[in-house]
C-alpha positions in Angstrom: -27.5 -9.6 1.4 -24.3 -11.2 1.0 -23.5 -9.4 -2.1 -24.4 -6.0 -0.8 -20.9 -6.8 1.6 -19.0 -7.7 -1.3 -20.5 -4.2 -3.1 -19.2 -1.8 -0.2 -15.8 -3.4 0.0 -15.9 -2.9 -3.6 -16.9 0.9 -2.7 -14.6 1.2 0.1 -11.8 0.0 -1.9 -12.3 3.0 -4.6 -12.7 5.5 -2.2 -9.6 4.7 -0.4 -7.9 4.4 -3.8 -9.1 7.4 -4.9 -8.0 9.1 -2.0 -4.4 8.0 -2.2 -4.3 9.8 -5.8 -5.3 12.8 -4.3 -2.6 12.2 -1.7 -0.3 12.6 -4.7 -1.2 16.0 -5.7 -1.8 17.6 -2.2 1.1 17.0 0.2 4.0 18.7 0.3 7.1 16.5 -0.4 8.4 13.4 -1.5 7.9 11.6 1.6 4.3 12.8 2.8 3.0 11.8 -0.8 4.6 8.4 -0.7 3.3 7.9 2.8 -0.6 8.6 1.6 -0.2 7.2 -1.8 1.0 3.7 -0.5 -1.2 3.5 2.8 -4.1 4.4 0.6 -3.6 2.1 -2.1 -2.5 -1.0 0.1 -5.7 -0.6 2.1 -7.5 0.5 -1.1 -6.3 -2.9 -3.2 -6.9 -5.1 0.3 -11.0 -3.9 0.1 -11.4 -4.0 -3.7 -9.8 -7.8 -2.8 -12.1 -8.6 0.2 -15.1 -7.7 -2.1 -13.3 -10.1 -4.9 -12.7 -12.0 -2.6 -16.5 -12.2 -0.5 -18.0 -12.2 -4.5 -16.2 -15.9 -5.3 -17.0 -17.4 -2.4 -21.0 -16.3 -2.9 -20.6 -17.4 -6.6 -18.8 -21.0 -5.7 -21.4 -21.8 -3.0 -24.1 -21.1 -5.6 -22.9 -22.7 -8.6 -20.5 -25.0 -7.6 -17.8 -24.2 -10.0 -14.4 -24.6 -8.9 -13.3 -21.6 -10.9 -14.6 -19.1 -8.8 -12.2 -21.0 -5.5 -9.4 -20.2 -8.1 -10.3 -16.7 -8.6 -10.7 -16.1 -4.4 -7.0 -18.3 -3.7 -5.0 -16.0 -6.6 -6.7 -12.8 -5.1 -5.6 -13.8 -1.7 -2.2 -14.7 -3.4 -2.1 -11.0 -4.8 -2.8 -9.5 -1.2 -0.2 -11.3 0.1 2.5 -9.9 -2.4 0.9 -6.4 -2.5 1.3 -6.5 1.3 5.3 -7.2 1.0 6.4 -5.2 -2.1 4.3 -2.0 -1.1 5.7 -1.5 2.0 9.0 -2.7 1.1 8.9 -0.3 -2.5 8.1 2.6 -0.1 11.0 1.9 1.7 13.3 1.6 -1.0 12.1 4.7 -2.5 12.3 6.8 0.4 16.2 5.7 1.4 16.5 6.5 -2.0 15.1 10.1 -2.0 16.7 10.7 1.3 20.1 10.1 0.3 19.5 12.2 -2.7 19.1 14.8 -0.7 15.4 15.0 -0.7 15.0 16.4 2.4 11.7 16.4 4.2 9.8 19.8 4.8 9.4 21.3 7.9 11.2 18.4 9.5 11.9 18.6 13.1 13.9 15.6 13.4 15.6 13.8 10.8 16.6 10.3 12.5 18.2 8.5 9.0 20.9 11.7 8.8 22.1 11.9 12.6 22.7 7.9 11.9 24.7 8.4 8.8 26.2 11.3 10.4 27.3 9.0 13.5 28.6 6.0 11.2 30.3 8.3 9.2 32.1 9.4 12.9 32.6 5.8 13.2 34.1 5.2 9.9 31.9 3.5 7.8 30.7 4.5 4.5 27.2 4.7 3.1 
């Protein structure tokens, strides 16, 4: 029973992952496809690592072998750092677009330019 869980998080996790790839092809700009590609494949890579995750845990109980703790700690590990450098690669990338005058389509407010347009009143540079 407990493997049919680690099966649909495994399911899930393609799905969503699959999903954000299509993201890629149908939104409009640079920042729509970065916001589905990334949500989608963070939450994507977190179920394909719960089913990992649920799978070791089923297999160490059973067997006893400390090699399947390993392989549930390191994909725990590898959740943690996909958590941090997705969001904060997103980021980076879309400061980076913006500033290269990637603006975003159909935009009613654009919150990042009326700041560097204030600091700029202020006298700062960017």
């Amino acid at each position: 029973m407990i493997y049919v869980f680690s099966v649909l998080f495994l399911l899930l996790g393609m799905l969503v992952n699959t999903l954000g790839t299509i993201s890629l092809f149908r939104f409009p700009d640079v920042y729509t496809r970065m916001h589905g590609s990334t949500k989608c494949t963070t939450f994507g890579t977190i179920s394909l690592s719960l089913g990992v995750i649920v799978y070791a845990i089923i297999r160490r109980f059973q067997t006893g072998e400390v090699r399947f703790s390993v392989l549930a700690l390191h994909t725990a590990v590898v959740v943690a750092a996909l958590l941090i450098s997705n969001a904060t690669g997103a980021h980076v990338l879309a400061r980076a677009a913006h500033r290269s005058k990637a603006f975003p389509k159909n935009a009613v407010i654009d919150s990042l330019a009326e700041r560097d347009e204030r600091l700029l009143k202020e006298g700062f540079r960017r």
